[in-house]
C-alpha positions in Angstrom: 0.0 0.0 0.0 2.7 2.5 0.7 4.4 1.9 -2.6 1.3 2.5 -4.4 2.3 6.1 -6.3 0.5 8.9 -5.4 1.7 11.7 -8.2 3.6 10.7 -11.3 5.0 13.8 -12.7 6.6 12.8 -16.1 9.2 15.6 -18.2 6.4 18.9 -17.3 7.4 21.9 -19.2 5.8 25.2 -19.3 6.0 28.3 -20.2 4.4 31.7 -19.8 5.0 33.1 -23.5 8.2 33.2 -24.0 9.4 32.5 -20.1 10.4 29.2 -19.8 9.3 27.7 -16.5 9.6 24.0 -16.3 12.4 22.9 -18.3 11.4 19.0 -18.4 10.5 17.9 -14.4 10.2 14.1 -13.7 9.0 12.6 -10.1 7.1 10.2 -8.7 5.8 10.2 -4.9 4.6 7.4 -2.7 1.8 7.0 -0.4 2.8 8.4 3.1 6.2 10.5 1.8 6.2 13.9 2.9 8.2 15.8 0.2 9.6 19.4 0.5 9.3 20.9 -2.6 12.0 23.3 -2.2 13.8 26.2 -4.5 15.2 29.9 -4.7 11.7 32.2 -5.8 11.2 31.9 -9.6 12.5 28.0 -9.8 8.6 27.1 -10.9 7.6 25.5 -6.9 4.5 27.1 -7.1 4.0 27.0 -10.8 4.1 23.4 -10.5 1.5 22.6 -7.8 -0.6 25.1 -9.8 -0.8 22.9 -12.5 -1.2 19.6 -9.9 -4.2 21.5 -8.4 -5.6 22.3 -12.0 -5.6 25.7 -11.5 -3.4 26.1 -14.7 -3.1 24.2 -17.9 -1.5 24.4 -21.2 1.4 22.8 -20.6 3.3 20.1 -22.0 4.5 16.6 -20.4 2.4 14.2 -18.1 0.6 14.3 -14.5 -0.9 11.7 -13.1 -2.6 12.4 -9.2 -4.2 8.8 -7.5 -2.8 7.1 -11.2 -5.2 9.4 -13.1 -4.1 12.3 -15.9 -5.2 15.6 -15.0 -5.0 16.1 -18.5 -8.7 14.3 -19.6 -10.7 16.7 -17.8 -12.2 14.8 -14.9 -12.2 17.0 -11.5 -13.1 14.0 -9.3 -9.7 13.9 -7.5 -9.8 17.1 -6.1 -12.1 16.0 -3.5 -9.3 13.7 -2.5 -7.0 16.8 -1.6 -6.6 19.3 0.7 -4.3 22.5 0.0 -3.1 25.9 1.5 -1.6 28.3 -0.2 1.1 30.9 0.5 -1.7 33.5 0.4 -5.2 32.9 0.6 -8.3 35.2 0.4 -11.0 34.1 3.4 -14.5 35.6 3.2 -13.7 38.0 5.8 -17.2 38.8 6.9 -17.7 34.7 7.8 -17.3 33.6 11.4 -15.0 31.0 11.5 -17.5 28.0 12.0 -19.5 29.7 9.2 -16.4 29.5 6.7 -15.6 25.8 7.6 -19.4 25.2 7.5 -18.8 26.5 4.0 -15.8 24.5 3.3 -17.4 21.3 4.6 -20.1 21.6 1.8 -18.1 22.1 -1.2 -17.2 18.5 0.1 -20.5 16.9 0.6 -20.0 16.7 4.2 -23.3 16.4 6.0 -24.0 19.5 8.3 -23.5 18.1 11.5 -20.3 16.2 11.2 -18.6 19.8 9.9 -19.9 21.2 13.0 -18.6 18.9 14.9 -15.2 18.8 13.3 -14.8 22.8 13.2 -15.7 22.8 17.1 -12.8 20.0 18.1 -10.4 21.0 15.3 -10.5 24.9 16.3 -10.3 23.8 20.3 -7.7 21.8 19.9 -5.7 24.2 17.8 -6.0 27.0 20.6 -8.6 29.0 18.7 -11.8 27.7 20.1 -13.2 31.0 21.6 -13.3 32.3 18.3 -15.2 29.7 16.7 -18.1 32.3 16.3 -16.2 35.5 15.4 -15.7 37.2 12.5 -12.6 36.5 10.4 -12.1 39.9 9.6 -10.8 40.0 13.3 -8.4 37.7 13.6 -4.5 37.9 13.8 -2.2 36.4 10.8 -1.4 33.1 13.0 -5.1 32.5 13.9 -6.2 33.0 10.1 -3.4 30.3 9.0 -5.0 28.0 11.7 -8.2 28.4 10.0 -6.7 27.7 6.7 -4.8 24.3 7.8 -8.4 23.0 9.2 -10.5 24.0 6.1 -7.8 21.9 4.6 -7.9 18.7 6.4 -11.6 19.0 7.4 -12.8 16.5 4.5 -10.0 13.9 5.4 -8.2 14.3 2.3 -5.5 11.7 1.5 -3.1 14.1 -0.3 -1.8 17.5 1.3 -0.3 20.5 -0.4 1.0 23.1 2.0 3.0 25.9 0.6 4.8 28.0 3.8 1.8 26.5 6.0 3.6 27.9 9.2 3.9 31.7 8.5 2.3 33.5 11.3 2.0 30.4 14.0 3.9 30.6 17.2 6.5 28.4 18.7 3.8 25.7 19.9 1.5 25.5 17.3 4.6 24.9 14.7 5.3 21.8 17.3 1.8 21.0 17.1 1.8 21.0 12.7 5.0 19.1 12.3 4.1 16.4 14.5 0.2 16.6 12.8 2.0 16.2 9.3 3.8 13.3 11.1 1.1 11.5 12.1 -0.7 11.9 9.2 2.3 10.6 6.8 2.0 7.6 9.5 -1.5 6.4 8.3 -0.4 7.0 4.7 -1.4 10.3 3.7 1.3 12.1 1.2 2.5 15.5 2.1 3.8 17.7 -0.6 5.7 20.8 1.9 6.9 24.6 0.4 8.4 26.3 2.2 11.9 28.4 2.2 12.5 27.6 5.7 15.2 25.3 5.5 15.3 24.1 9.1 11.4 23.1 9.0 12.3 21.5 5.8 15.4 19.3 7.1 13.4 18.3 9.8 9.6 17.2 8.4 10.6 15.8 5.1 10.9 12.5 4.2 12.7 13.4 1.2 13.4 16.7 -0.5 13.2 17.4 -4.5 15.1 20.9 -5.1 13.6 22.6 -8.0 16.6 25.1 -9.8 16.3 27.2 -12.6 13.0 24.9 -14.1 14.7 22.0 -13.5 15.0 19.5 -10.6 18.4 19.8 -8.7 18.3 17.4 -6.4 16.0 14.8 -5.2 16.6 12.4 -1.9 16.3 12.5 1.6 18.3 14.9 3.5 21.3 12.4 4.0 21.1 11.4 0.4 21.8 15.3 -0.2 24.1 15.8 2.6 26.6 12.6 0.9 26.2 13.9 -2.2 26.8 17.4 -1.4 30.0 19.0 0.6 27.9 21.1 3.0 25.7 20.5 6.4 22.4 21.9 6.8 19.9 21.7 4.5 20.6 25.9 3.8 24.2 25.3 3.4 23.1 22.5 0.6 21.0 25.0 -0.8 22.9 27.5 -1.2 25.6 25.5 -3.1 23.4 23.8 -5.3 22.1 27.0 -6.6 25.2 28.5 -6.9 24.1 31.3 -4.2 27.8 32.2 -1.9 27.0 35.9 -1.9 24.8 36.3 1.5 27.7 37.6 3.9 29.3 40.1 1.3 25.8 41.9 0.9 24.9 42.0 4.8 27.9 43.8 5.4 27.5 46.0 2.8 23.7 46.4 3.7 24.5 47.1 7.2 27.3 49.3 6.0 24.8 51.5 4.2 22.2 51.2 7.2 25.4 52.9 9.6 26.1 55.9 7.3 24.8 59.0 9.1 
């Protein structure tokens, strides 16, 4: 069961009229593998789950999501997936169990259940007392919460989350990562953007590097670490894409922050 593939992505290529984006990207991802999906801004990350989610087309190559191509049409898998974006527009106006109320119908959840889910899900992620206020008043960290439970409310079996963490605090990070873990556990498949390399190192149970429309490197972390001189996941980053520059242009930034 856990070597049953999830996504088959076979030499993708697109382009965005004369900008080429995806220069040929091949890679396949089991059942239960959480995969950062990692790269400098531009590389085509976000391009590429884009077209995984269907929300763009006309491009050339093959993707396949639950061993079915995207490609024919069909919309049926979606309801299989769950998905937060970098930045998301929320109905502001909503309460928050009205949103996930919402949410739970686009899925063909019945009523009651989604009530039920939104009231424990919300509690148990620190932001029960504001299960009945309006969106419109709540901080950055308690939006994102919102937006990682609209996502898994329907149970979905395959998870996009690009910078899921941005806005949480120090305990509700703990409290994601060892979610994501415990969902990869019982098979789920986790595909993780983010530019935080630490999270990254830590969560993924392998890491594809996306350079220039073009995969880089693809393994787990150790895979990368033998193949590559450097450490951490940042220092592997760094000289994959060529990037050596970051001290030389802090000291001249803070150089140009001193001048009086």
């Amino acid at each position: 069961m856990l070597n049953e593939e999830i996504l088959t992505i076979t030499n993708l290529k697109k382009n965005y009229g004369t900008q080429e984006v995806l220069k040929g990207v091949t890679f396949h991802v089991n059942r239960g593998q959480i995969i950062g999906y990692i790269g400098p801004n531009g590389a085509g990350k976000s391009t590429t789950v884009k077209i995984m989610l269907g929300i763009e087309d006309d491009y050339d190559g093959e993707v396949k999501i639950f061993g079915m191509d995207i490609s024919n049409g069909e919309v049926d898998y979606k309801k299989r997936i769950g998905y937060v974006p970098e930045i998301a527009e929320i109905y502001d106006n909503l309460t928050a169990q009205e949103y996930l109320t919402f949410i739970g119908e686009i899925y063909g959840i019945e009523h009651e259940l989604v009530d039920y889910k939104a009231n424990q899900l919300m509690q148990l992620f620190g932001i029960g007392e504001v299960l009945h206020s309006r969106i419109v008043s709540f901080s950055k960290g308690m939006r994102q919460k919102l937006l990682i439970i609209s996502s898994l409310l329907h149970n979905p079996d395959l998870l996009f989350f690009d910078e899921p963490i941005n806005g949480l605090d120090a305990n509700s990070v703990m409290i994601f990562k060892e979610i994501m873990a415990q969902l990869a556990a019982q098979g789920k498949t986790i595909f993780y953007s983010s530019h935080i390399m630490d999270v990254v190192e830590k969560i993924s149970s392998r890491i594809i590097l996306l350079h220039d429309g073009r995969i880089a490197a693809d393994g787990t972390f150790e895979d990368l670490k033998q193949q590559n001189q450097e450490g951490s996941l940042e220092e592997i980053f760094n000289q994959i894409t060529g990037f050596s520059e970051h001290k030389e242009i802090a000291e001249k930034f803070v150089a140009v922050v001193e001048e009086v």
